[in-house]
C-alpha positions as CSV (number, residue, x, y, z in Angstrom):
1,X,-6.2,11.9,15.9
2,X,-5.8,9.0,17.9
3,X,-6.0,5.4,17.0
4,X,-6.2,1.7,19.0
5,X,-3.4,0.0,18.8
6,X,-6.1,-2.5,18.8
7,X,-7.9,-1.1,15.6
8,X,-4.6,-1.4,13.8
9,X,-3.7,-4.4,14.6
10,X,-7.6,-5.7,13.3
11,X,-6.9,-3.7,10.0
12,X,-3.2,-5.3,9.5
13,X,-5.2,-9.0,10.3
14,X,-7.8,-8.1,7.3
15,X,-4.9,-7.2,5.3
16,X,-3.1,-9.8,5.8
17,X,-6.3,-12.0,5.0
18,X,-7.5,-10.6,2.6
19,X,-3.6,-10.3,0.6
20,X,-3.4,-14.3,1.0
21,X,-7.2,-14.2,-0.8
22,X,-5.3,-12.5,-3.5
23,X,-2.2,-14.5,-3.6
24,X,-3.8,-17.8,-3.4
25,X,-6.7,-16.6,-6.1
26,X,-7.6,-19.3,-8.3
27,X,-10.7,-19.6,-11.1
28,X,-12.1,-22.8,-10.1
29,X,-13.1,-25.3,-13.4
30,X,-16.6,-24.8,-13.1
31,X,-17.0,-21.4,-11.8
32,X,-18.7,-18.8,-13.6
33,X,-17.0,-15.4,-15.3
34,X,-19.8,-13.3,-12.9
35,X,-18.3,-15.1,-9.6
36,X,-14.9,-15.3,-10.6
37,X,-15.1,-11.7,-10.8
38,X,-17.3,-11.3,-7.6
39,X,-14.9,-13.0,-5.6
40,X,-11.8,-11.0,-7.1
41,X,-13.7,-7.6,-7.1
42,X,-14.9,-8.4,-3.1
43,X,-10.9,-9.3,-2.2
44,X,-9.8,-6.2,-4.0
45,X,-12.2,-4.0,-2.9
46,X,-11.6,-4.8,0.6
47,X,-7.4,-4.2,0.2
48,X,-8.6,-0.9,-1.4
49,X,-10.8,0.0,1.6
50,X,-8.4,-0.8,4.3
51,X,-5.6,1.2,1.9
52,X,-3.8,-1.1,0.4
53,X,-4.9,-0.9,-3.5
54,X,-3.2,-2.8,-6.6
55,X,-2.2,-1.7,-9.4
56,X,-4.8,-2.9,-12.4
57,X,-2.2,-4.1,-14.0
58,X,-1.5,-6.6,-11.8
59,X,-5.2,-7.8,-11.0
60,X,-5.2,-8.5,-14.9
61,X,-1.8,-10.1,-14.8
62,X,-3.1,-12.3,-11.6
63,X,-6.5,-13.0,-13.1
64,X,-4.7,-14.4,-15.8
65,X,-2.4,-16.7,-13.6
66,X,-5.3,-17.6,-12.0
67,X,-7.5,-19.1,-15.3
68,X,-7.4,-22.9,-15.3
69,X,-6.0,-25.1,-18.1
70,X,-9.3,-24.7,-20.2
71,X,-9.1,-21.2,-20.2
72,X,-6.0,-21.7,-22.7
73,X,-6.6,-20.1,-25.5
74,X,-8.8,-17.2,-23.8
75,X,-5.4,-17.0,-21.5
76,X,-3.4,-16.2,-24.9
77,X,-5.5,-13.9,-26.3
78,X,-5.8,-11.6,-23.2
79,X,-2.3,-11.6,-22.9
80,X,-1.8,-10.6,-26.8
81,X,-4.0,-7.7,-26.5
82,X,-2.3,-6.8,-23.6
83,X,0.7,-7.1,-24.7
84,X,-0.2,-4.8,-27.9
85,X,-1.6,-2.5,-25.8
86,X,1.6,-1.7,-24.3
87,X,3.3,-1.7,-27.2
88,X,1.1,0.8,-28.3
89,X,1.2,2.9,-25.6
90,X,4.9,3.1,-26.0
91,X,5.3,3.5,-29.5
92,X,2.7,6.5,-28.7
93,X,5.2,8.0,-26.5
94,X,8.5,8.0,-29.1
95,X,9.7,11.3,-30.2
96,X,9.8,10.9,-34.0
């Protein structure tokens, strides 16, 4: 198989774009739960298309950084059940 150096250099430049997206990801006072999570689903999406997927752990750990101030309480909880989860899933996995 051969590939442009051209086409990879476009795919590192969408990338690259599309990793800052999801680096500088914010949920915007006003915005709505259905676009915050049609903006973040389109910028994930497009990293998994061009090969470069992350790990669902960390989109839920970035959507939390991401929640502004008024989301405080809704932040907490998320990251309580979260954290139980785990805890779960590790007590789960303990020889007895």
């Amino acid at each position: 198989m051969v590939t442009h150096d051209g086409t990879l250099q476009v795919k590192r430049a969408k990338i690259d774009l599309l990793r800052s997206q999801y680096e500088n990801f914010i949920v915007h006072e006003n915005e709505s739960i259905d676009d915050m999570v049609a903006n973040f689903t389109k910028i994930t999406n497009g990293l998994i298309f061009l090969g470069d997927a992350i790990d669902n752990d960390q989109k839920v750990q970035k959507v939390i950084r991401a929640l502004s101030p008024s989301w405080g309480s809704q932040s907490y909880y998320i990251k309580r059940v979260k954290r139980q989860r785990r805890d779960g899933a590790h007590r789960s996995h303990r020889q007895p």
